[in-house]
N, C-alpha and C positions, 0 to 999 in steps of 0.2 A: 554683418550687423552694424557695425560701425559705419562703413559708407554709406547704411541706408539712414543712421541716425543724423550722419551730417548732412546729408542731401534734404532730408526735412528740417533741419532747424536753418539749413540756406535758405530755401523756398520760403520758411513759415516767417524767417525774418532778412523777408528780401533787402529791406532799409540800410538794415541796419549794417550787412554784409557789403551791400552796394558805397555806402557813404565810406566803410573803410577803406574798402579796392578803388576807390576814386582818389583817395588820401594815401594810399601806398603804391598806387602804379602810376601816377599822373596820367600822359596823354596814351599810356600804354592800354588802359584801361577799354579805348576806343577796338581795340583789337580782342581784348578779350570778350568782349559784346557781338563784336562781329563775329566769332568765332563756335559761339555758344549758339546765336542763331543760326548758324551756319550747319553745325552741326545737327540742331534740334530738327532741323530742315530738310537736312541734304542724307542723314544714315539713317536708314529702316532700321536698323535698331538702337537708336538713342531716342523713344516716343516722350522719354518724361524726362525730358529736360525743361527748365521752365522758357514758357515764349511769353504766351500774353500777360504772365504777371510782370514779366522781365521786362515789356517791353514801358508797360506801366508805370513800374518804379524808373527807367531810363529816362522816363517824360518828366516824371515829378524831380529828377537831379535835372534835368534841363530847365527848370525854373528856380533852382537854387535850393538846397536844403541847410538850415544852421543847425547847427546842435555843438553845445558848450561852446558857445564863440567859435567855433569854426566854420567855414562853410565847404558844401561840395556841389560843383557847380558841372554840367557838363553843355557843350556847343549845341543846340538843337539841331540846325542845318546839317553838321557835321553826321551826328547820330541818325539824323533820318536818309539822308544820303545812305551811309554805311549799311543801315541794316536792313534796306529796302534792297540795297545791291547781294547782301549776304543771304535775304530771302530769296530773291530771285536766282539765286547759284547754287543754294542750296535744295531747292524743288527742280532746277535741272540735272543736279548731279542724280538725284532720286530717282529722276524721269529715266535718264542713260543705264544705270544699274539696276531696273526694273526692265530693262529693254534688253538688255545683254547679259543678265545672272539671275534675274528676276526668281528664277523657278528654281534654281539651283539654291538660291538661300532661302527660300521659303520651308526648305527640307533639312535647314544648318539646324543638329539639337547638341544644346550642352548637357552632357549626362545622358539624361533620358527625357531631357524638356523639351519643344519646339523653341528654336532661340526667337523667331517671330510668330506669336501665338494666333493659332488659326482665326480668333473671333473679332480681331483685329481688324484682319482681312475680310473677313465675314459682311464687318460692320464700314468699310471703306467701299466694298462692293452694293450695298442695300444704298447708299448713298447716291454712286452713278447711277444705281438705278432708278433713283427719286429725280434727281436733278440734271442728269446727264454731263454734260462736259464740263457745265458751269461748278461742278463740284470743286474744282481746282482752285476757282476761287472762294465757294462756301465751305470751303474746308479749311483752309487757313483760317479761319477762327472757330475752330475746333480741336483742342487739344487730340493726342494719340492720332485721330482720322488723317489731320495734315501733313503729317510724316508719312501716310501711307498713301495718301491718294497719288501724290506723284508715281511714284513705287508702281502701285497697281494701273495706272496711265502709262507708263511703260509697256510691263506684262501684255496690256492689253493692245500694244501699237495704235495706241494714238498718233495720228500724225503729229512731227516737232511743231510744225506752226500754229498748229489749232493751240495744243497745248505751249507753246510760248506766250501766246496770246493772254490766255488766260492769266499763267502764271504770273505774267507782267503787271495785270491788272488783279489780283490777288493779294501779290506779293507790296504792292504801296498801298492798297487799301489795310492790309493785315495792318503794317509799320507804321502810317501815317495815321490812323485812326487809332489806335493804345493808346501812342504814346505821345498823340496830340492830349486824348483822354486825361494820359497823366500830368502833361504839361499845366493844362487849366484847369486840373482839379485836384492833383494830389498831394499838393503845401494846403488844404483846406483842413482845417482845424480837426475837423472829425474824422476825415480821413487817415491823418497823421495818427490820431491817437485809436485809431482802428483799422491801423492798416494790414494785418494779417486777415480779418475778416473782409475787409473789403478786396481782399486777393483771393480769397475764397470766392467772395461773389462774384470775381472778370470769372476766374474757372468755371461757377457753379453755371452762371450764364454760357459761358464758351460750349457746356455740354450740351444744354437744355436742345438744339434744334437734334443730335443724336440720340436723345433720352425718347425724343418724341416721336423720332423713326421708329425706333426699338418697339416701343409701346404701342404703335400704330401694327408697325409688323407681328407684335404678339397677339392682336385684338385680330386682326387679318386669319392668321392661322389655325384661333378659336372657331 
């Protein structure tokens, strides 16, 4: 209960979290970014970790943030380099352990839970079957989906190059586009002073194109 309390007041107050870890790890900080997309990316079972808020708030410290006379500033080049390489590694690691254990941890349960919940997969497969290959990329701005779609591109022997292809061209469009987002807009006044809700809105948008499958699929089956 506590892990799940601190992981929402992380998220809820990405800012404010982020400005510290920039102030108590210096250029180490650059690793722990990487490391989180990496992970949000690359393990079928880390789906809620945060990406697009994350990568949002990284944009808006790459333009400077002050607060009480200090500042917390981070490299843009640097950060977008980093995390466009940490997507891209992290959607191949996906791709190889959906290729070579895919099926075997689709059946891992703790207790009596499935540890990767069938509707997941459910809802990563209605996807392919909307968009086909190209999902590798329209899934990386889909929270939960983009963690599996690799995963399920595996399972399903896609070939590596189609899906490198993709991934490549995913993986700078996901990184490049947030956190440019939050570069040139998220020191904007209103932003600042509503930035948990406008972190709700990159999510509430990030779902919207799966909310719309869903409901499409449900309308279908009536």
């Amino acid at each position: 209960m506590t892990l799940l309390k601190d992981f929402l007041d992380f998220f809820l107050h990405l800012d404010a979290h982020l400005f510290a870890l920039i102030q108590d790890y210096g250029m180490w900080i650059y690793g722990i970014l990487f490391l989180i997309i990496f992970v949000e990316t690359g393990l079928v079972v880390m789906p809620l970790l945060p990406g697009d808020s994350l990568l949002f708030a990284a944009g808006t410290f790459c333009a400077g943030v002050v607060k009480d006379g200090e500042t917390a500033e981070l490299n843009l080049v640097l950060v977008l380099i980093l995390l466009v390489i940490a997507a891209i590694l992290g959607d191949g690691l996906n791709y190889f352990l959906g290729k070579t254990v895919g099926l075997k941890v689709l059946q891992w349960k703790v207790g009596n839970r499935q540890l990767v919940k069938q509707k997941y997969i459910d809802q990563t497969h209605a996807f392919y079957e909307k968009h086909g290959s190209k999902t590798i990329i329209i899934a990386r701005f889909v929270p939960i989906v983009r963690t599996f779609a690799p995963f399920v591109a595996g399972i399903g022997n896609m070939s590596y190059k189609k899906f490198f292809k993709y991934n490549v061209v995913g993986g700078i469009s996901w990184v490049c586009g947030l956190t440019l987002l939050g570069y040139f807009f998220g020191n904007m006044a209103f932003v600042q002073a509503h930035f948990e809700t406008v972190v709700f809105g990159i999510v509430g948008l990030s779902l919207l194109p799966m909310v719309v499958e869903l409901l499409k699929a449900n309308f279908r089956s009536k």
